[in-house]
N, C-alpha and C positions, 0 to 999 in steps of 0.2 A: 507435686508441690505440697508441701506439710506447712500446717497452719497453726503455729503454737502461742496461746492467749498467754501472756505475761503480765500484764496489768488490768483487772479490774476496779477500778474504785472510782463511786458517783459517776462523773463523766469522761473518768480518763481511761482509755485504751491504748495498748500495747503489745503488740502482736510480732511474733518472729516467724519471720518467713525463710525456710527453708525449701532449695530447689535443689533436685540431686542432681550429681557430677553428669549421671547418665543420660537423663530429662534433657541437660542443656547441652552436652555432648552430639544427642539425637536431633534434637534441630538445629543446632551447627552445621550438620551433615544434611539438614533438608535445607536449608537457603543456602548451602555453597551449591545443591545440584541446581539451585533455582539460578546461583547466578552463573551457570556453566555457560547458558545459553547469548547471555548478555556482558560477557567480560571477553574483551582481546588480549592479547598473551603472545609478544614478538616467540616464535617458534610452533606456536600451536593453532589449527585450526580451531574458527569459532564454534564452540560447543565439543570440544572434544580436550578440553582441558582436565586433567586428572585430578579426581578430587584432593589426593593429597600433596598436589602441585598447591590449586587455590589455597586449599587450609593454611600453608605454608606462607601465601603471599597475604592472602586476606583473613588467616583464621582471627585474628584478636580484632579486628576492625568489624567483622562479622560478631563478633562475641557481644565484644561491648554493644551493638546493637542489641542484641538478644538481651544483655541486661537491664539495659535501657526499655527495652519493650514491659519488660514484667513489672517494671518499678512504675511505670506511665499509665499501660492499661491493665498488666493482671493485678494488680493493685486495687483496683476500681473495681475489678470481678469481686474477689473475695468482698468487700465491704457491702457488693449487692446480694451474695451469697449468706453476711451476716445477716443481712435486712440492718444495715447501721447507716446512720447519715454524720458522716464529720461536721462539724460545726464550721470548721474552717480547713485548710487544707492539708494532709496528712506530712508529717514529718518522716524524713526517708533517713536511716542511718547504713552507713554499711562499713566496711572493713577498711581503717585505715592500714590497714599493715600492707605495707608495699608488694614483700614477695608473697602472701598471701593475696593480693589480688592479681598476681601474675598468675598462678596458680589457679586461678577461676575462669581468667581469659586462656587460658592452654586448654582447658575442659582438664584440667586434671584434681579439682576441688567442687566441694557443693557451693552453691550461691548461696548467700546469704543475707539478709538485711530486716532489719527494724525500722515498723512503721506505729509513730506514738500519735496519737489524736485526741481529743473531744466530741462524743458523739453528740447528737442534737438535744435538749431537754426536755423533757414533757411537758408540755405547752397547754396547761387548762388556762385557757381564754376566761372572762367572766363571759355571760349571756347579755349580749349584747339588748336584748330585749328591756332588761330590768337597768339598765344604764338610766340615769336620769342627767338632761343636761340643760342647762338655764340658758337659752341664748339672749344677752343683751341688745336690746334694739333702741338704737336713738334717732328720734324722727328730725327732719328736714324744715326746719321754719323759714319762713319768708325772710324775718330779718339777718337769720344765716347767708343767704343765697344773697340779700341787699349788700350786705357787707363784703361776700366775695365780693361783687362784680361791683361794688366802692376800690375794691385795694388792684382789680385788676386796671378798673380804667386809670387808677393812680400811676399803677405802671407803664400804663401808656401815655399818660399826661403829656404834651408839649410846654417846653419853656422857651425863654423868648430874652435875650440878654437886656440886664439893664444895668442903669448906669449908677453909680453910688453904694453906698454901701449893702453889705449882705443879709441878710435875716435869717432865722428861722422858717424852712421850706424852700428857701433860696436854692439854685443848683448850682457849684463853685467847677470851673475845672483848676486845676493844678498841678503842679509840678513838688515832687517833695524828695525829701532824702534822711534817711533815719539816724539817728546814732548814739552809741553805746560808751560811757568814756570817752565820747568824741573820735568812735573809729564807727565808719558806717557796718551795718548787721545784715547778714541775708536777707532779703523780703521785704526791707525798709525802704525802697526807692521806687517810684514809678516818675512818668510823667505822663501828663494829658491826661491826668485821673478825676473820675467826676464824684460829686458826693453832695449829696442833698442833707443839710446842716438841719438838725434835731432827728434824722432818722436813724441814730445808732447805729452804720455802719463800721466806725471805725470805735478804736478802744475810748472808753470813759475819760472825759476831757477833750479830746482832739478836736471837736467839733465848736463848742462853747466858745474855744477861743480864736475860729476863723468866722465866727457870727462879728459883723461890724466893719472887715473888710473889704476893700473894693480890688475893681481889676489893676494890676501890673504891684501889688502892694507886697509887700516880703517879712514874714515874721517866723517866729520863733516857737515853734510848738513843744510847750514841754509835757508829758504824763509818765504816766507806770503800770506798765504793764499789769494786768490783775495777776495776783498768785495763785487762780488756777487756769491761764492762758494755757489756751494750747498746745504751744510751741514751749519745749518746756526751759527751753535754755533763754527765754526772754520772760520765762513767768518770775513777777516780782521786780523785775529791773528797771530801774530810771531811763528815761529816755528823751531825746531832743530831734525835732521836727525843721528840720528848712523848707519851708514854706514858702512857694511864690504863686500867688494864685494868679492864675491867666486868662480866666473870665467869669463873670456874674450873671447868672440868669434869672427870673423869676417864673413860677408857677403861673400857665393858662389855666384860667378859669375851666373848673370839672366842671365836664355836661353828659350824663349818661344819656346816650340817643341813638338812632339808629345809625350817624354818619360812626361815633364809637364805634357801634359793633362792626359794622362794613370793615373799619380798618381791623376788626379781631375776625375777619373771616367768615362772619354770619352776614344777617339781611337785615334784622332787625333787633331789637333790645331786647323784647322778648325773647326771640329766640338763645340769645346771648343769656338771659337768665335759666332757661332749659337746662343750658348746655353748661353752666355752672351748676342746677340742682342736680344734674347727673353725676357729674366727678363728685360732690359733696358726698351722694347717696353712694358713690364708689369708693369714696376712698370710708365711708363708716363703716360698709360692709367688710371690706377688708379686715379691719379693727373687730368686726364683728367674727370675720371668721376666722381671726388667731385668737379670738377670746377660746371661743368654741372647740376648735382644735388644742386650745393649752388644758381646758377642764377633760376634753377626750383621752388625752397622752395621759393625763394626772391619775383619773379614775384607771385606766389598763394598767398601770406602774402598783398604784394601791391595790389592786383585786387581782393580782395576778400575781401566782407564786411560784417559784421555779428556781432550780441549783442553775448558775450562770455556768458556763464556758469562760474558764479563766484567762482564755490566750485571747478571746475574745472581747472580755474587760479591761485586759495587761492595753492589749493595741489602741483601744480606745482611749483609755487612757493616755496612754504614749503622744496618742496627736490632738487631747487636748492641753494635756501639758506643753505640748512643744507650741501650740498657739499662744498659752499664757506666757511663755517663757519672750518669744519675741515681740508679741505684745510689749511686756515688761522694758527690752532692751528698746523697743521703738520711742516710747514715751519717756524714758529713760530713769523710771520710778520705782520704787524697790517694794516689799512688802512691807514694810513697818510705815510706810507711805498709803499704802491702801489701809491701814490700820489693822496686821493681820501678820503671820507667820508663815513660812513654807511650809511648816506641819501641817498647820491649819488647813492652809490653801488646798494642798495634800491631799490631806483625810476630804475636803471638799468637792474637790474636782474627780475623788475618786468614786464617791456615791455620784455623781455627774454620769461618770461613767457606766456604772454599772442599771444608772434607769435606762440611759441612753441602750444599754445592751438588751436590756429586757424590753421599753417597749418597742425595739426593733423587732425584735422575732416576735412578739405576742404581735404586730402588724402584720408580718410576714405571715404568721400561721393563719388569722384570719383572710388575708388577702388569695392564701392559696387554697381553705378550702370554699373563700368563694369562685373561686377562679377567676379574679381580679387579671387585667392584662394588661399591659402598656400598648396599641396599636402604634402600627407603622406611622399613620398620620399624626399622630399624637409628635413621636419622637421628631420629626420631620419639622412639625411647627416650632419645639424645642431648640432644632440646631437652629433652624430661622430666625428664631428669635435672638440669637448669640452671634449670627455675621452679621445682622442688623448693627448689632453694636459697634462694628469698626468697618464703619464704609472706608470701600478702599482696599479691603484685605479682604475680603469675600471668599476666593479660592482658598487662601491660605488657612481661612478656618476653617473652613470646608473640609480640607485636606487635613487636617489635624484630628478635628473629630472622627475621620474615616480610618486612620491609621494608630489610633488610640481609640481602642478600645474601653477604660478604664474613664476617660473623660464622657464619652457614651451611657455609661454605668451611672455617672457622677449625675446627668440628666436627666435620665430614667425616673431615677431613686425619686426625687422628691415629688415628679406625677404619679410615681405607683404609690406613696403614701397618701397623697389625697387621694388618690381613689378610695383607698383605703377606709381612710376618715368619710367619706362620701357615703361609703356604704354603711358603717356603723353608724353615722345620723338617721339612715332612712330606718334603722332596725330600732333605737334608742329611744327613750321618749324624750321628744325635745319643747320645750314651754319657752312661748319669748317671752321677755324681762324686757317694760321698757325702761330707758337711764339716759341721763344727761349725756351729752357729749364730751365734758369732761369726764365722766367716770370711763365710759366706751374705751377712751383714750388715755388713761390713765394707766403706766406700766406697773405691772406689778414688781415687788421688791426683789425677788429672786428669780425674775426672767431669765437671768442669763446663767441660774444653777440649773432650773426645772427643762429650759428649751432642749 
């Protein structure tokens, strides 16, 4: 086998692979004696088939294996033989020419074919030692945790029907039905719907004007949509409400006490505040640790220089453009609606790409020479955590992740980068910042260019 370099430049490689007619002629002749032993042949006893019987019956089916074999694994040989690592997976080119590949499967032509790549890129990491990273910390106050466990037992509240007119805090149930030009709209109709009047569930106005009525009463609810409603085909549009409301309740008196917590699950009100200071202090640390994770990615992206892998940026690319793209069709909003051009966008999502590409592998390269691993039980808890999600279909997730492989990968990936980031904190120097809980939570403006 001849190995001829055709392309070197930065990280592109191009190599022609030459196998001679005689090479692949020669082991033709050894796996048809191999399958002497194993092929039946009406006329001939087993293993005493003539080899140029077989070649006859199975020479090209035999060939094409053998091509198949060099392009699979000796393929793989040579690239260890370079000491080269592809960035992604090598492109295979071979001979369209029809009777030139007949001519390779008869053993009467050399093999032939080209393999184009990108080899990996030199990977200086910064020192993760001289890293400096600010972790924001916001503490836990008591009138925090009060005011949870005000809005939870609000949610629990009992109401109690009454009679006469509605108020502010009241709880209506209803029957409604929406309409556009007087033709009702997707979405716009329910019955037996409940809605606690001042608490902004429903759009701007709707509520305002069922404050004053009582049960079996039937009015006319008119608003407008806001112009940046969600839904985009009723942002901005007038609208009319039939109304008939079919009972009045009023709010029991809030009492936070232990018969409250009992029905939330606990024993006591105390402990019912525990168990709010914990999720509070869980969900800041969270906040806390995509602050810390976002400065982590920022700093490797800036201190880290490297020629990218073009096919590798191109793909990247590719699927995050195709997110914006449906994105775009979903909400049904163009660019000059986000205030912005396809260039723009473009040239945007394409620096997107290209950090995304780098600080991938500058992860990757520190993860492998710590020798960073994802364990069995790790992944394990991962799928768990994803049939958890659609009780009822258990197996089927089950079975899906076992036979895709690539959904496996998909899970993998984001516990082997916090390990990642895990280990570059304990190396870093890290100073906690304390901050208000509004800043903690405050998103920065280009989250969703830098993530």
């Amino acid at each position: 086998m001849q190995v001829t370099e055709t392309l070197n430049e930065g990280l592109q490689r191009e190599l022609k692979i030459t196998v001679p007619k005689a090479d692949m002629v020669a082991r033709l002749d050894e796996r048809l004696n191999q399958m002497k032993s194993q092929v039946q042949i009406n006329g001939f006893r087993q293993g005493k088939v003539p080899t140029s019987h077989l070649k006859k019956v199975y020479g090209e089916q035999a060939m094409a294996e053998i091509v198949n074999d060099f392009i699979n694994n000796r393929s793989g040989e040579v690239l260890k033989e370079r000491e080269e690592r592809p960035a992604q997976q090598p492109e295979i080119s071979m001979t369209e020419d029809e009777a030139q590949a007949k001519e390779i499967l008869a053993g009467n032509a050399d093999f032939e074919y080209t393999m184009s790549y990108e080899v990996m890129p030199e990977i200086n990491a910064p020192e993760l030692e001289k890293l400096k990273i600010n972790r924001p910390v916001a503490e836990t106050t008591e009138k925090e945790v009060e005011e949870q466990v005000e809005r939870i037992a609000e949610s629990a509240r009992q109401y109690e029907e009454k009679k006469g007119k509605s108020a502010d805090g009241d709880r209506i149930t209803m029957n409604y039905l929406g309409k556009i030009d007087g033709e009702p709209f997707e979405g716009g109709a329910d019955d037996n719907a409940q809605l606690i009047l001042g608490s902004g569930q429903f759009i701007p106005g709707f509520e305002d004007q069922l404050v004053g009525k009582k049960a079996d009463d039937e009015t006319v609810v008119k608003v407008s949509f806001p112009d940046d409603y969600s839904a985009a085909q009723l942002a901005g549009k007038n609208a009319e409400f039939d109304v008939k409301v079919i009972k009045v309740e009023k709010p029991s008196k809030l009492e936070i006490n232990d018969e409250l917590a009992k029905q939330l699950g606990v024993e006591t009100a105390d402990q019912l505040r525990e168990v709010v200071r914990g999720q509070i202090e869980s969900q800041y640390g969270s906040f806390t640790r995509a602050k810390v994770k976002r400065q982590v990615l920022d700093l490797l992206d800036e201190k880290t220089e490297m020629e990218l892998p073009k096919k590798m940026v191109e793909q990247e690319f590719t699927n995050i453009w195709g997110q914006v793209e449906a994105e775009m069709e979903r909400s049904g909003k163009s660019f000059e609606d986000e205030d912005t051009t396809e260039k723009e966008s473009r040239e945007e999502y394409q620096k997107l790409a290209e950090r995304r590409v780098r600080v991938g592998l500058v992860l990757a390269d520190i993860g492998e020479k710590a020798e960073i691993q994802v364990s069995e039980e790790e992944m394990q808890a991962a799928v768990y955590k994803q049939i958890q999600q659609y009780p009822g279909q258990e197996q089927e997730v089950m079975d899906y992740f076992k036979n895709h492989s690539d959904a496996i990968a998909g899970l993998r990936a984001p516990i082997y980068e916090d390990k990642v980031i895990d280990f570059i904190m304990e190396k870093a120097e890290v100073t906690d910042k304390k901050v208000s809980k509004e800043e903690l939570m405050k998103e920065d403006d280009d989250d969703d260019i830098k993530s």
